[in-house]
N, C-alpha and C positions, 0 to 999 in steps of 0.2 A: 281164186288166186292160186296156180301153183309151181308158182316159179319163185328163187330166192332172189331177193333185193338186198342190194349191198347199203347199209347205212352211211351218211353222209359220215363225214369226220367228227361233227358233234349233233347228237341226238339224242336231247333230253326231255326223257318223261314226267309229269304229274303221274303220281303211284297212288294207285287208294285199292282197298277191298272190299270185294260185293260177296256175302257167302263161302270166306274160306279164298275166293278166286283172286289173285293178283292181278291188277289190270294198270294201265300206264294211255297218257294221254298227251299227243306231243305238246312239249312248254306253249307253243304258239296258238294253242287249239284252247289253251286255256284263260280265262277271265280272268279268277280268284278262286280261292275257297273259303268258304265258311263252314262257320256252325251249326247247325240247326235253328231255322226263320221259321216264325210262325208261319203256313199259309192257309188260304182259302180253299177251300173246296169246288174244282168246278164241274155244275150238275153236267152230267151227258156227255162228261166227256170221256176217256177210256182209261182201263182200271188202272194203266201205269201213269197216268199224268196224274200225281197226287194233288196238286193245286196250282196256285200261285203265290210268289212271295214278292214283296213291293223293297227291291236293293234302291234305297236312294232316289228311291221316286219312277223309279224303271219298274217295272212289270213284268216277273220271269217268270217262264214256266217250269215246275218241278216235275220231274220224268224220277219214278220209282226204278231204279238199276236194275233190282231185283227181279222187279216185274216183269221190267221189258227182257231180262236174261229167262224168262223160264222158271225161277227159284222160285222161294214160298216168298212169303212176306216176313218181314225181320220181327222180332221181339215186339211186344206193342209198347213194353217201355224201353228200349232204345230207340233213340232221338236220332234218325239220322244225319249225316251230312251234306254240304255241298260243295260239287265240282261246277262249277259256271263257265259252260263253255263258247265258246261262240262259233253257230251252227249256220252256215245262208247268209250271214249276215246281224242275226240273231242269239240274244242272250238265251241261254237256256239253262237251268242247275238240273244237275246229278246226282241225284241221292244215294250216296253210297255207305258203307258200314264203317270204316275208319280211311283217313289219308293219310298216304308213306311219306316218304319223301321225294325229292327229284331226284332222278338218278340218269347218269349219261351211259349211252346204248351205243359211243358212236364207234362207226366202224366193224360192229358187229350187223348179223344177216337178221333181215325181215327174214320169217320164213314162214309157210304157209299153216294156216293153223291146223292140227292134228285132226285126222279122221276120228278119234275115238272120244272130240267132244262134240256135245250134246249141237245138233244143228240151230237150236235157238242162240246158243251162247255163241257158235262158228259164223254163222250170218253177220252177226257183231263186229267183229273184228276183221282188222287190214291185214291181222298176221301176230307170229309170235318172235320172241325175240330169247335166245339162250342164253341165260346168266347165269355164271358161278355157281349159285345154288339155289335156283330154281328159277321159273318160265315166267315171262311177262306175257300176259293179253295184252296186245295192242286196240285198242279198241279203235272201232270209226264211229268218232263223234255225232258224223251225220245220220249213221243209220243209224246212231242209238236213241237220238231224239226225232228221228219221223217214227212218229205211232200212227201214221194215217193208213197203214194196213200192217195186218197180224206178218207177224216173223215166221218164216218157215218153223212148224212146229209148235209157237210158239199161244199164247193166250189173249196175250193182251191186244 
């Protein structure tokens, strides 16, 4: 991406953080959030799918944020969170460290994400967005829950 995108008149984010990083997820992209769900484990599958959690008889898959950014793995006692987004068609949660609030972006510029971040966390995202006092990840949903190949850079 490196041309600027002019935001619609209203454009609002789910806000959470992964490692310090502020990232936003458009309202529409998003399911719910929760708190921290027990999940499953599942064997063979890749380091950032941490398991499954069963929302009300549905069956989601949990995608480690972290993981799939590149970062370490978080505190083993902080309990993460979830972003449940809906990816293909598909539920899917996001494990992330804390969630902000919504916030409206509208009318301000997508802009391309910076060269001087790391290419697993760049690949991520649709773009950034300039706020007041400080940068939104816009993240793309889609790429952050296909773990079916490694991320430029990236581990998992």
């Amino acid at each position: 991406m490196s041309e600027v995108v002019r935001m619609p008149l209203v454009a609002q984010y789910c806000t959470f953080t992964v490692d310090g990083l502020f990232f936003g997820v458009h309202v529409h992209e998003v399911q719910e959030v929760l708190r921290h769900q027990p999940m499953t484990p599942v064997p063979l599958a890749p380091d950032a799918v941490r398991g499954l959690i069963n929302l009300r008889g549905q069956i989601v898959t949990a995608i480690d944020l972290r993981l799939r950014l590149g970062r370490s793995p978080g505190p083993a006692a902080a309990l993460p969170l979830n972003v449940v987004v809906s990816s293909q068609g598909e539920a899917v949660s996001l494990l992330v460290d804390e969630i902000g609030d919504v916030i409206d972006a509208g009318g301000l510029d997508l802009l391309p994400p910076p060269a001087n971040l790391p290419p697993e966390i760049r690949e991520l995202l649709k773009g950034v967005v300039a706020l007041p006092d400080t940068i939104l990840l816009v993240l793309d949903a889609d790429r952050a829950v296909d773990v079916s190949e490694p991320i430029l850079g990236g581990t998992s």
